[in-house]
BADO-162895 format. One line per 3 residues: number of its first residue (from 1); their letters; for each residue x, y, z of C-alpha. Coordinates in steps of 0.05 Angstrom, whole numbers, plus 5000, padded with zeros to 4 digits. Layout:
# residues N
NUM	A	X Y Z; ...;
//
This chain:
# residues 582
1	XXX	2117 8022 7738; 2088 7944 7755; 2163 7918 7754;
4	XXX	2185 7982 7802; 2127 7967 7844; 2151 7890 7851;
7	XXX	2222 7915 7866; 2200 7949 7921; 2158 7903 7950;
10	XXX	2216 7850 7948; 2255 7902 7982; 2212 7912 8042;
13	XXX	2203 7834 8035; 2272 7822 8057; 2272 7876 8106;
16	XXX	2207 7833 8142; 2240 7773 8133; 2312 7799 8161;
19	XXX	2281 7835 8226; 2275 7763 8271; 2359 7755 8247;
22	XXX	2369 7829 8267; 2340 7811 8337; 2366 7766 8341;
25	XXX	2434 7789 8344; 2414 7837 8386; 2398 7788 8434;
28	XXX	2332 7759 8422; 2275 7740 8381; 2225 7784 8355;
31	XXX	2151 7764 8388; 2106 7750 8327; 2048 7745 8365;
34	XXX	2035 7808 8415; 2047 7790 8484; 2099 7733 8470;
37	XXX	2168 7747 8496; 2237 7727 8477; 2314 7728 8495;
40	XXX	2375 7710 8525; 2386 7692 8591; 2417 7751 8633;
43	XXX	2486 7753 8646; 2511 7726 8718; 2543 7788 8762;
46	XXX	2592 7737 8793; 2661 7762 8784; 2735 7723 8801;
49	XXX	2756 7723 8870; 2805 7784 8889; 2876 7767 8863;
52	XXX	2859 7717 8807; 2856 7743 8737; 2788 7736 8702;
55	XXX	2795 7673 8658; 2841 7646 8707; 2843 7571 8722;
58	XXX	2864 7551 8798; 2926 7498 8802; 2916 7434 8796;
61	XXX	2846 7437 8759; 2846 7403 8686; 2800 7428 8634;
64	XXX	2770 7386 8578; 2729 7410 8523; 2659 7378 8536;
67	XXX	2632 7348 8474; 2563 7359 8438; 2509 7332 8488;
70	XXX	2466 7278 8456; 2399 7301 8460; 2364 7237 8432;
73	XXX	2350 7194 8505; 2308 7253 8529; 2247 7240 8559;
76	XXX	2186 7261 8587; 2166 7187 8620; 2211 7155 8674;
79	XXX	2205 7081 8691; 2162 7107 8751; 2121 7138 8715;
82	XXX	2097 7084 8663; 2152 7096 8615; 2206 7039 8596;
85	XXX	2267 7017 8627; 2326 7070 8612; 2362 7002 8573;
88	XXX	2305 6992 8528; 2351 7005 8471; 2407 6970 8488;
91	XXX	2442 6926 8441; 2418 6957 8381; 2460 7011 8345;
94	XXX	2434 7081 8336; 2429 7070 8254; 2379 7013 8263;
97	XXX	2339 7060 8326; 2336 7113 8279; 2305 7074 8213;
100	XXX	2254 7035 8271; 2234 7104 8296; 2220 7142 8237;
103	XXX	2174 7076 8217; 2126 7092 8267; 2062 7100 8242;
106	XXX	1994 7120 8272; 1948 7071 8296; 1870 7056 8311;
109	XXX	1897 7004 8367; 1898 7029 8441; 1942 6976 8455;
112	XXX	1989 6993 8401; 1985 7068 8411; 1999 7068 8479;
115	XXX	2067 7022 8460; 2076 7079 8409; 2077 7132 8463;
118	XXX	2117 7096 8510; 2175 7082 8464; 2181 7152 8432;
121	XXX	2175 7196 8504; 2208 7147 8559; 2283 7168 8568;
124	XXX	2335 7123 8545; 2412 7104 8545; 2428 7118 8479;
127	XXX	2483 7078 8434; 2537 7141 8412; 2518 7159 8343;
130	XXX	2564 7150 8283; 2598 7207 8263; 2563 7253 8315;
133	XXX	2493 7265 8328; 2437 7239 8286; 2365 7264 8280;
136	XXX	2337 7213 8327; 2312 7261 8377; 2283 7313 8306;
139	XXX	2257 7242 8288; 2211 7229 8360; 2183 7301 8351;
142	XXX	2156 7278 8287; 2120 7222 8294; 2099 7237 8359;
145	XXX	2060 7293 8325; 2043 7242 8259; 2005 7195 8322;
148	XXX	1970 7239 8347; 2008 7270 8409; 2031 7342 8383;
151	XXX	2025 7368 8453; 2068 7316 8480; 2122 7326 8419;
154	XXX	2128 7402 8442; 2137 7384 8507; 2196 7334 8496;
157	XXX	2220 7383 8443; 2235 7438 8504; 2273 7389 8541;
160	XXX	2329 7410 8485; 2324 7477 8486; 2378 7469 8420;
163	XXX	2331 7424 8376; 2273 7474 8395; 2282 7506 8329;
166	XXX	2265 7461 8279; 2199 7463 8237; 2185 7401 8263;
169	XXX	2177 7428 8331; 2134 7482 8290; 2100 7430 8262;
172	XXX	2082 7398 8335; 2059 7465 8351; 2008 7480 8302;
175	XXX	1969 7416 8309; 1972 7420 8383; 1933 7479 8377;
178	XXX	1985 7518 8405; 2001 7579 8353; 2035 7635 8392;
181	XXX	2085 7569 8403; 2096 7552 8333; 2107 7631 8324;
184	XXX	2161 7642 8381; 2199 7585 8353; 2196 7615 8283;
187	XXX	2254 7674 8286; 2297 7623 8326; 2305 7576 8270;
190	XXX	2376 7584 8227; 2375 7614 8166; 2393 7537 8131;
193	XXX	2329 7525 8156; 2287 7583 8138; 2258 7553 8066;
196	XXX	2183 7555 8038; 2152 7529 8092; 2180 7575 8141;
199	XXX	2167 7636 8103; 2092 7609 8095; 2089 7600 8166;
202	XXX	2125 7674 8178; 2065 7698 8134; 2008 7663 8173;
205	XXX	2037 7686 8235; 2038 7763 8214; 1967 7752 8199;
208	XXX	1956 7718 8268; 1987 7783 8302; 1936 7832 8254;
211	XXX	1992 7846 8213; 1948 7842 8145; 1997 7883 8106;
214	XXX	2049 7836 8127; 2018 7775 8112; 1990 7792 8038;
217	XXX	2066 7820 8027; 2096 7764 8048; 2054 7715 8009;
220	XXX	2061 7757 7944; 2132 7743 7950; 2121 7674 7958;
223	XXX	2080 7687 7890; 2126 7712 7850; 2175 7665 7868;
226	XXX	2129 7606 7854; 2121 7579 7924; 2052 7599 7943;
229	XXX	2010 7535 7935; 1932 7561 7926; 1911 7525 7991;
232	XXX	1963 7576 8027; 1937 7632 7976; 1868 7626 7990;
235	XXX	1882 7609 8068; 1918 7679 8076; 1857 7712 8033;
238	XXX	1805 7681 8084; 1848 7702 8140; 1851 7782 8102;
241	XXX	1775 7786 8094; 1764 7759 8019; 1743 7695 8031;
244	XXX	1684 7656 8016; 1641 7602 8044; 1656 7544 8003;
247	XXX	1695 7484 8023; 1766 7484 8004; 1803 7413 7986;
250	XXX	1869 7404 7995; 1908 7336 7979; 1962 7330 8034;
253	XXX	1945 7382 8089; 2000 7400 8125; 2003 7430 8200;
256	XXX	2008 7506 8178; 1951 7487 8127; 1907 7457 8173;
259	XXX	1932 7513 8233; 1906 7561 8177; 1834 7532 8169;
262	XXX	1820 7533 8236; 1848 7604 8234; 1806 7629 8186;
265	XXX	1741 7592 8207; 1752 7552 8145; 1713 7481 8131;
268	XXX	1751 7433 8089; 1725 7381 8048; 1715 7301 8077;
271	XXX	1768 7273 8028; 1820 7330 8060; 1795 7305 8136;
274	XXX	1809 7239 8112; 1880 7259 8089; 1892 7297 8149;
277	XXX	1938 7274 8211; 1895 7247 8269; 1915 7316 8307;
280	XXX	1887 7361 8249; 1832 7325 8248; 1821 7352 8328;
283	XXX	1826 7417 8306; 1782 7412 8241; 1727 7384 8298;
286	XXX	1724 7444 8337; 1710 7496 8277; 1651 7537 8285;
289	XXX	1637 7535 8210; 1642 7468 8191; 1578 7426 8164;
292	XXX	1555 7372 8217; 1582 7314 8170; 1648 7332 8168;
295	XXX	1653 7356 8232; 1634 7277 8254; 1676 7260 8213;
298	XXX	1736 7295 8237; 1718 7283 8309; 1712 7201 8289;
301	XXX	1785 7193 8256; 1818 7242 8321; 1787 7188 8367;
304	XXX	1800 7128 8334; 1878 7143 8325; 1880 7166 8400;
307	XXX	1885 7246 8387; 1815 7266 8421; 1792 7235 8480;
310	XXX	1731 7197 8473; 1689 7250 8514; 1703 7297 8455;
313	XXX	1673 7253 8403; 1604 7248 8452; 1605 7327 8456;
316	XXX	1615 7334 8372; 1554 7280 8354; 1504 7313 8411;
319	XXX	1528 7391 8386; 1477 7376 8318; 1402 7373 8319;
322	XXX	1384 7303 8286; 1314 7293 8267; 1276 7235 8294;
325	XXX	1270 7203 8222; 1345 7203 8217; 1347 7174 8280;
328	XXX	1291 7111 8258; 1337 7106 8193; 1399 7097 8230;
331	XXX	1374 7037 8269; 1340 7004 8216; 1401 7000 8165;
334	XXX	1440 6943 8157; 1500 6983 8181; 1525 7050 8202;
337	XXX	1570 7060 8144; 1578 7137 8140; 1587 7191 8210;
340	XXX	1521 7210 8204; 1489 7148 8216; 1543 7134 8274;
343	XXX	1522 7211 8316; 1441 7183 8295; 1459 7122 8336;
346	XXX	1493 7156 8395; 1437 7202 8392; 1392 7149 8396;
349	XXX	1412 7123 8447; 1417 7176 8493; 1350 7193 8470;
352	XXX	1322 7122 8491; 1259 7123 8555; 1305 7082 8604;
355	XXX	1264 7018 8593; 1288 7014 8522; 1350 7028 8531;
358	XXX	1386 6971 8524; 1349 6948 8462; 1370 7003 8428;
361	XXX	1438 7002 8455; 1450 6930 8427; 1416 6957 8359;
364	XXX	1466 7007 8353; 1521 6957 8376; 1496 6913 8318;
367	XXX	1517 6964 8272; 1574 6990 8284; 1617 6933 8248;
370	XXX	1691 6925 8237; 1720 6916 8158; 1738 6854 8191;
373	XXX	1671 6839 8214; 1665 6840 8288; 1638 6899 8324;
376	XXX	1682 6963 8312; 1716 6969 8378; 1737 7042 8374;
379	XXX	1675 7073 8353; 1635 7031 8401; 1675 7061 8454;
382	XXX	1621 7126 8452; 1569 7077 8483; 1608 7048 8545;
385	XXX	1576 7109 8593; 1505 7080 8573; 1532 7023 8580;
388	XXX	1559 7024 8644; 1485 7058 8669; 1450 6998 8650;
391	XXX	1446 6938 8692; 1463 6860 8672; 1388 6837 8686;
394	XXX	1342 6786 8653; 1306 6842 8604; 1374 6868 8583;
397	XXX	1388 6798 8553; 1404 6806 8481; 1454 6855 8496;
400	XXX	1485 6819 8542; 1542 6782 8490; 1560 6851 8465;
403	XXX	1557 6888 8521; 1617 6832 8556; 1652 6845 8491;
406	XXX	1651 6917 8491; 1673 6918 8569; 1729 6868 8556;
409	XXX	1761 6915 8506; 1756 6967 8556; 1797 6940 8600;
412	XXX	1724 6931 8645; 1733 6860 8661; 1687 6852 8733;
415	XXX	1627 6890 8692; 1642 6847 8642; 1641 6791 8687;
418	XXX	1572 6807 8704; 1540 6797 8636; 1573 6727 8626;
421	XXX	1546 6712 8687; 1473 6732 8664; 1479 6691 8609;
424	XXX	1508 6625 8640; 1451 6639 8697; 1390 6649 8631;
427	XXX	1427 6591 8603; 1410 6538 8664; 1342 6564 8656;
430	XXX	1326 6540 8587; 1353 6595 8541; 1394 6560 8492;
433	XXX	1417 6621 8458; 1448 6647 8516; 1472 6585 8539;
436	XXX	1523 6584 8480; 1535 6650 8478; 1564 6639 8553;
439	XXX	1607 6588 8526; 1632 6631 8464; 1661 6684 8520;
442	XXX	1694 6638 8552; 1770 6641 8512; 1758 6721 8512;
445	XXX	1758 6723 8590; 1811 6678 8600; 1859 6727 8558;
448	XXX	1824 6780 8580; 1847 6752 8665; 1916 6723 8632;
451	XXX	1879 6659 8654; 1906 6587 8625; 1847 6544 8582;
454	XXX	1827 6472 8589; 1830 6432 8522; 1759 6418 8535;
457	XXX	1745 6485 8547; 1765 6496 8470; 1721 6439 8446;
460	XXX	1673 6472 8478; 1678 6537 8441; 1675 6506 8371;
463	XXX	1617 6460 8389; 1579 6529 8415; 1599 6563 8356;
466	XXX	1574 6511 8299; 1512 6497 8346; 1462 6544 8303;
469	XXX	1479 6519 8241; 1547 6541 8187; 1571 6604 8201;
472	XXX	1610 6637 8138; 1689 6653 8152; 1687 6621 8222;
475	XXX	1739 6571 8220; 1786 6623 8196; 1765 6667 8255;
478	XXX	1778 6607 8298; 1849 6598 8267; 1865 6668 8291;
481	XXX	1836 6657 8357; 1879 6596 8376; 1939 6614 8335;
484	XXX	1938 6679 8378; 1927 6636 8446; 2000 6597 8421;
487	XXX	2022 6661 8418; 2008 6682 8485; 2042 6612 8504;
490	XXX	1969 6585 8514; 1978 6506 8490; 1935 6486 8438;
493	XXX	1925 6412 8431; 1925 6382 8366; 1853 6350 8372;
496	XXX	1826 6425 8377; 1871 6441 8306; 1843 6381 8277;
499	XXX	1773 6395 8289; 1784 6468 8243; 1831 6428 8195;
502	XXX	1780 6380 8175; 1730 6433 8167; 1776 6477 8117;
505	XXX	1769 6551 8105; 1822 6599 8093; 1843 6643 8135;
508	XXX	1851 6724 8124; 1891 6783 8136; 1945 6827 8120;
511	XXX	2018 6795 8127; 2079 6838 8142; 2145 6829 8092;
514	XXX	2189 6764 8114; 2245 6813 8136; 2200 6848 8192;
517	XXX	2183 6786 8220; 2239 6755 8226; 2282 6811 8254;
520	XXX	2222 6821 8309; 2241 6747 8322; 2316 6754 8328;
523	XXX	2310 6818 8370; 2263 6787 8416; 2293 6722 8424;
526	XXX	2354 6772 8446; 2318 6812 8488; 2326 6868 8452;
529	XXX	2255 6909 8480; 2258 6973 8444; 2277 6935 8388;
532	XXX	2228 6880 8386; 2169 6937 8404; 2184 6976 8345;
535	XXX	2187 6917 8307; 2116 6901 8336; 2088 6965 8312;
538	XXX	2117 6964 8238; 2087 6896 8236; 2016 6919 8253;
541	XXX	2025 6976 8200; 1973 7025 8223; 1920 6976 8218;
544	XXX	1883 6951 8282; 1912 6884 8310; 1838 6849 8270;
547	XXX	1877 6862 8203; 1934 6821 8217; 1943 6750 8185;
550	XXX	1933 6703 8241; 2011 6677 8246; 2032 6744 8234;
553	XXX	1998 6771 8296; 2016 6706 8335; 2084 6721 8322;
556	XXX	2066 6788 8345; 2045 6771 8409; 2093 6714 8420;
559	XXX	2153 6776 8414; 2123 6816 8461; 2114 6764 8513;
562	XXX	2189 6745 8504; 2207 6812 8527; 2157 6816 8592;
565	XXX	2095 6855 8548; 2050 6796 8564; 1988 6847 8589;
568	XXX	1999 6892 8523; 2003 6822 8488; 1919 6802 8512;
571	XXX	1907 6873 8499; 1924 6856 8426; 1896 6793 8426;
574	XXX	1830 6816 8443; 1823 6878 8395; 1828 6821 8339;
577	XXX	1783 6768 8365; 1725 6821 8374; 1746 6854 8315;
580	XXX	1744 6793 8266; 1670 6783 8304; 1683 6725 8355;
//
């Protein structure tokens, strides 16, 4: 009786699965989602002028058979609009674009994500592919969705109404928070492509139309055919009513999965936020059920890789009650090692009588530290609105050398400006301290204006630096600094080298293989832009610009400048000389 029960549910299995192919030959998809509509475009009523046959082709008018139309150099960004020049890719052949594209990873680097962007959504002149079309255009979709722009990989993926059904575009979908989307595109998609993953997402979508029945049938055929993974199983169980409360963990969380949690109301664990794509991490923010922690935590990795605007991650630390202890403990710790700690400090903060405000602003500045060991310029970024409402004035002092640091890296140079000048103006008066710390701005403004440096100006720097005494891992710090000045085509005079050299120290960082390095060479010394971008980004690695050996990052900037990205170039250079604390 069990093995004529499992017969029969196969059967009605495949009828489920078959009814999107039947309506599809009858001209259109089957809506998944109530409300969502489908089909062909209607027929024209034009008919052939009177005497001429239908099919007919007037004298003297050739025909050619138009060829497969390369979808890969669409775009949503025109020059105009920001995007790069249609050429960018010119003089590199579509293999090489397609291995530099699918290389992309995401990043914590404004600078570098918004070079990310730019590459994989400007339109392009595209080299023909070998042997037809390749996946370059599949290929954008993707890691425009693995960065943290999902929305915008949906968007391009509709200028190609023929590459709309992939699961990749399914993918985009789900973590753009965009279901009915992901469920349209589902019946659309060829049977070649209709494998585990589809017939998972199938399932989750009968579930999302109050299909139950559907759902559970579909996934026990996914059972018995081994293909059910238990984070789906127990997904689809939360979504039919036989849940439970408890956090689920899951390894590698992929769109549907993470589509599903928020679904279901369903909290994951911090290890599976940590494993999650920037853009899942958005959604796992905004479910009502999860614990405070890991909804911080969620909300902090979508910001720092650019897939939650920074507004976002203000609205998820102030949505928890934090008691004033917590609040005490956050400021007094060494650092703010863990999300909690991080919302205490905004909350802090906010919470601060206007005369203290700054003081605990530059406390909570203090903490927030880089691996590398400056101040963590992407988490800091939830301060620059209490920043920006305080003034540069004598009692704001002490937080005057991190607040010009903080309002460099957002691009805030004239407010910036204004601190610099409090401290050169404190410094006439007496106040050593902020006399040097003047001085130690100085080579952060200049890149920060695209300004040129004096050689003195450099000696200067050093001497204010070593002024209070040894200072562990500076002269490496330094080393970065200038190397990344030469890279900018700052000179650096060999006095100023000399002065680290004699000191020693090593200096740190993580150096990209000898191949990257010197193709980004060779393709910018040739002018090759989209080229010697991509190039730039594999380099970085999906590390902030902080982790990069110093020549490695010189070299980094030094490319970009060769092929007129001088601005993005300072960008870069700052992020690492605040990062690495200078």
């Amino acid at each position: 009786m069990g093995g004529c029960r499992a017969s029969l549910g196969a059967l009605f299995g495949l009828i489920v699965l078959a009814a999107p192919i039947v309506a599809l030959a009858q001209g259109g998809p089957v809506p998944l989602i109530p409300g969502l509509r489908g089909g062909a475009a209607p027929a024209s009523d034009q008919r052939p002028a009177e005497g001429q046959p239908s099919g007919a082709v007037p004298e003297g008018v050739q025909i050619e058979r138009l060829g497969a139309v390369d979808s890969a150099g669409l775009g949503l960004l025109r020059e105009t609009d920001g995007g790069l020049p249609r050429s960018f890719w010119q003089g590199t052949d579509r293999a090489q674009i397609d291995r530099l594209v699918a290389a992309i990873q995401p990043t914590p680097s404004p600078a570098a994500l918004n070079l990310a962007r730019r590459l994989l959504l400007s339109e392009a002149d595209m080299p023909p592919a070998d042997g037809g079309q390749s996946g370059l255009f599949a290929s954008r979709i993707e890691r425009l969705t693995a960065i943290g722009d999902p929305d915008s990989a949906f968007r391009l993926a509709r200028l190609a109404p023929g590459s709309m059904a992939t699961m990749r575009t399914v993918d985009a979908a789900f973590l753009a928070d965009r279901p009915q989307d992901a469920c349209a595109t589902l019946p659309s998609i060829p049977d070649s492509g209709r494998d585990a993953a589809w017939s998972k997402a199938f399932a989750f979508c009968r579930a999302l139309a109050k299909d139950l029945a559907g759902a559970n049938l579909q996934a026990g055929l996914l059972r018995e055919r081994g293909e059910a993974d238990p984070a789906f199983q127990a997904l689809i169980a939360q979504l039919s009513g036989y849940g439970d409360d408890k956090l689920i963990d899951i390894k590698s969380p992929t769109p549907l999965q993470i589509a599903m949690l928020k679904a279901a109301n369903k909290a994951p664990t911090g290890a599976t936020v940590e494993a999650m794509p920037p853009a899942g991490a958005r959604l796992v923010a905004e479910i009502a059920k999860v614990p405070a922690e890991i909804r911080w935590l969620a909300a902090e990795r979508a910001f720092v890789y650019g897939a939650m605007p920074v507004e976002a991650l203000r609205t998820a630390y102030g949505r928890e009650e934090i008691a004033a202890k917590d609040l005490a403990a956050a400021l007094a710790a060494r650092t703010a090692d863990n999300a909690r700690f991080r919302a205490a400090l905004f909350r802090a903060v906010q919470r601060a009588a206007e005369g203290e405000r700054s003081k605990v602003l530059s406390t909570a500045l203090e903490r927030l530290r880089a691996r590398e060991g400056g101040l963590d310029t992407r988490l800091a970024m939830v301060h620059l609105d209490a920043l920006l409402g305080i003034d540069p004035v004598p009692e704001a002092i002490g937080l005057a050398p991190k607040a010009a640091r903080l309002l460099l890296v957002a691009g805030q140079e004239a407010a910036a400006d204004g601190w610099e000048q409090l401290l050169r103006l404190e410094g006439r008066g007496g106040a050593l301290q902020a006399a040097r710390e003047a001085v130690r701005l100085v080579p952060l403004l200049a890149v920060a204006a695209g300004e040129r440096l004096e050689p003195a100006d450099l000696r200067d720097w050093i001497d204010a630096w070593r002024a209070g005494g040894p200072i562990e891992g500076f002269e490496g710090r330094a080393v970065a600094l200038l190397s990344a000045l030469q890279g900018l085509g700052r000179e650096v005079p060999p006095d100023v080298w000399g002065r680290l050299a004699a000191a020693g120290g090593t200096t740190v960082g993580r150096r990209p293989n000898v191949a990257t390095m010197q193709a980004m060479r060779a393709s910018a010394q040739a002018g090759r832009m989209g080229e010697t971008i991509a190039y730039a980004l594999i380099a970085l690695g999906g590390d902030s610009a902080a982790a990069l050996e110093a020549d490695a990052l010189a070299t980094v900037l030094d490319s970009l400048v060769r092929i007129g990205f001088e601005r993005e170039a300072r960008r870069l250079a700052l992020e690492a000389a605040i990062g690495r604390g200078l």
